[in-house]
C-alpha positions in Angstrom: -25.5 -17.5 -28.4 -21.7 -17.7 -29.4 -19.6 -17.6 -26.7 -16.0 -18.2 -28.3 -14.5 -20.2 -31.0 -12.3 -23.3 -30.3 -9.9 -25.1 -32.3 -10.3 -29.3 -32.8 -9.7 -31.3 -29.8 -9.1 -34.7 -28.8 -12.1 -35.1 -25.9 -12.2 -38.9 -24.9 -9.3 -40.4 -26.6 -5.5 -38.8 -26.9 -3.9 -41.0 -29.6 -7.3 -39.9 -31.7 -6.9 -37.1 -34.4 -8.5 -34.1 -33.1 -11.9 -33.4 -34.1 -14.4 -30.4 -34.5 -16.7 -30.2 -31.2 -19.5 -27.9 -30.3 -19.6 -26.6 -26.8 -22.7 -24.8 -25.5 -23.3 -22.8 -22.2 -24.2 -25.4 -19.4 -27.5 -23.7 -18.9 -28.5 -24.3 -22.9 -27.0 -28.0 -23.0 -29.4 -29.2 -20.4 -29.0 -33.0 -19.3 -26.7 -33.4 -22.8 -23.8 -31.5 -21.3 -21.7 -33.4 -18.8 -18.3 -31.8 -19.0 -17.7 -28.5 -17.7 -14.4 -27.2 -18.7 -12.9 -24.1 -16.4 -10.0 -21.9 -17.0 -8.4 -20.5 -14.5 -5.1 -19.1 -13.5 -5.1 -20.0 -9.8 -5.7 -22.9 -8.0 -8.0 -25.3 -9.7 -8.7 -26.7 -6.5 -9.3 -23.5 -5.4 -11.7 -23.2 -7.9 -13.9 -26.0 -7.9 -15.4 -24.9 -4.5 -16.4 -21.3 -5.7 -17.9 -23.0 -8.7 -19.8 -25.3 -7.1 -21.3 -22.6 -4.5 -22.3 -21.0 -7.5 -24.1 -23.5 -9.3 -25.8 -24.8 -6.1 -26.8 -20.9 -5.4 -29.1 -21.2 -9.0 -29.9 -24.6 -9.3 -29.2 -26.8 -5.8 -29.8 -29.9 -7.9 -26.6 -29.6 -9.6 -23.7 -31.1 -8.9 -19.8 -31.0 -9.7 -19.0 -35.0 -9.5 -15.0 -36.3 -11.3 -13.3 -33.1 -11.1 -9.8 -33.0 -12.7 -7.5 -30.4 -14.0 -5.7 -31.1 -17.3 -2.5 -32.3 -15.9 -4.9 -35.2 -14.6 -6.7 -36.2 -18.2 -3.2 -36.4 -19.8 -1.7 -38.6 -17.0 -4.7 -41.0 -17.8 -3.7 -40.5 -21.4 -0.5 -41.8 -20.8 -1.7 -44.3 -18.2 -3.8 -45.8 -21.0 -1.4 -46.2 -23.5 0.9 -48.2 -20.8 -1.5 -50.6 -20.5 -2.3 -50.9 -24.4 1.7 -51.6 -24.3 2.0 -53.8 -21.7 -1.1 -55.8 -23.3 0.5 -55.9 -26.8 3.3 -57.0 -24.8 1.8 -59.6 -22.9 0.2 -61.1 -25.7 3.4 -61.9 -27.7 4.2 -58.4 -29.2 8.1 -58.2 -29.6 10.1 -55.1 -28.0 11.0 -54.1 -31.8 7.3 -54.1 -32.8 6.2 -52.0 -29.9 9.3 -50.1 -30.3 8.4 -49.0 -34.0 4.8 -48.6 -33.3 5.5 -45.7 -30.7 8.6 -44.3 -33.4 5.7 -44.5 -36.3 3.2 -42.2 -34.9 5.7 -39.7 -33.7 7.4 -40.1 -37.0 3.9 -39.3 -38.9 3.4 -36.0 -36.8 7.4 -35.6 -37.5 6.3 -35.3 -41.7 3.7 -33.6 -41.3 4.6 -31.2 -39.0 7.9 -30.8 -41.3 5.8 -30.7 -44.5 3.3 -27.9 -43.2 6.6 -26.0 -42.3 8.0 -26.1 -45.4 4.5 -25.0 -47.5 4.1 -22.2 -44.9 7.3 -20.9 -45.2 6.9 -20.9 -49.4 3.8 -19.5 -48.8 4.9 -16.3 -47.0 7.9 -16.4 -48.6 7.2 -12.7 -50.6 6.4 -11.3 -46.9 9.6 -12.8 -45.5 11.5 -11.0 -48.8 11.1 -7.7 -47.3 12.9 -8.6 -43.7 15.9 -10.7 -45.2 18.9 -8.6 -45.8 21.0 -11.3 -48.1 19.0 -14.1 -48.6 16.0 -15.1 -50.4 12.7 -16.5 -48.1 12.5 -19.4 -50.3 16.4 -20.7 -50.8 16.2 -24.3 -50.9 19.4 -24.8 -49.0 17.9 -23.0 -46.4 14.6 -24.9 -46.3 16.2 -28.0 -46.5 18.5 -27.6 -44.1 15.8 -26.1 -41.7 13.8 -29.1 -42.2 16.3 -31.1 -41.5 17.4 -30.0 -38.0 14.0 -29.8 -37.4 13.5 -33.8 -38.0 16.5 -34.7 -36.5 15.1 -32.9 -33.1 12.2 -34.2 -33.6 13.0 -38.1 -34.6 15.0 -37.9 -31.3 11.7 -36.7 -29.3 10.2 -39.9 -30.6 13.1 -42.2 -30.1 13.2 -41.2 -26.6 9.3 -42.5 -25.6 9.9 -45.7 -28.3 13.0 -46.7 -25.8 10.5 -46.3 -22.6 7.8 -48.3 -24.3 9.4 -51.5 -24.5 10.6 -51.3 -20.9 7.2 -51.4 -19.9 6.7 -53.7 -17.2 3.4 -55.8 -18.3 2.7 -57.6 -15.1 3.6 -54.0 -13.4 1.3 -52.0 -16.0 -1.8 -54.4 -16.2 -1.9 -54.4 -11.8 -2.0 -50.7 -11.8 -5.5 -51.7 -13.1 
């Protein structure tokens, strides 16, 4: 039975490429399945009660045990990748080296974020023809300079988290443990 279709996602680890992931109803996964994901638009805490009244109303055996929303698993995301810092940091890692390891992987999503822009943009170029008054879809001036501000914004998102990073506190960070 398909119940949807889902894009990639990054399950355990954040700084991970997204990957392809199967999800099937909790009553076909069996023992396999231990994550239950919920959407709602109220109170997740609200939620997790009903939910659990629910499950407990067809099978009393099951339970509803780490419960977080996803405002939670990204915390720990970041949580996790304070302590990787303050470890590389602890262990001799200067503050430029942690400084462009943060600005690297920003700057990779940075190209190919940019790169995928500027293909999709020749690519529906003819379809953007007919709603330009002026101006061709695919002027290079245009893309260029596009892709430019776009970078520049973007580079500036990633110099902002490199400059946190290296005032990471390692004694602070690895006690938070």
């Amino acid at each position: 039975m398909i119940v949807g279709v889902a894009s990639d996602a990054r399950m355990e680890d954040r700084t991970r490429p997204a990957e392809p992931q199967i999800y099937l109803s909790f009553w076909q996964a069996g023992a396999r399945s231990k994550h239950m994901v919920i959407r709602t638009k109220g109170d997740p805490a609200a939620v997790v009660a009903s939910v659990q009244r629910e499950l407990r109303d067809v099978n009393p055996a099951v339970a509803i045990e780490h419960v977080k929303t996803l405002d939670e698993i990204r915390g720990d995301s970041v949580a996790s990748r304070r302590r990787e810092i303050a470890i590389r940091s602890a262990i001799g890692a200067q503050q430029s080296n942690i400084r462009g390891l943060v600005f690297a992987e920003g700057l990779r999503l940075v190209a190919f974020g940019v790169a995928g822009g500027v293909v999709g943009a020749l690519a529906l170029a003819h379809v953007l023809d007919s709603l330009l008054f002026g101006v061709e879809a695919s002027d290079p001036l245009t893309l260029v300079a596009v892709a430019a501000v776009f970078a520049v914004v973007a580079l500036l998102a990633c110099w902002l988290p490199s400059r946190r990073a290296v005032r990471v506190d390692p004694a602070e960070a690895l006690r938070a443990d």
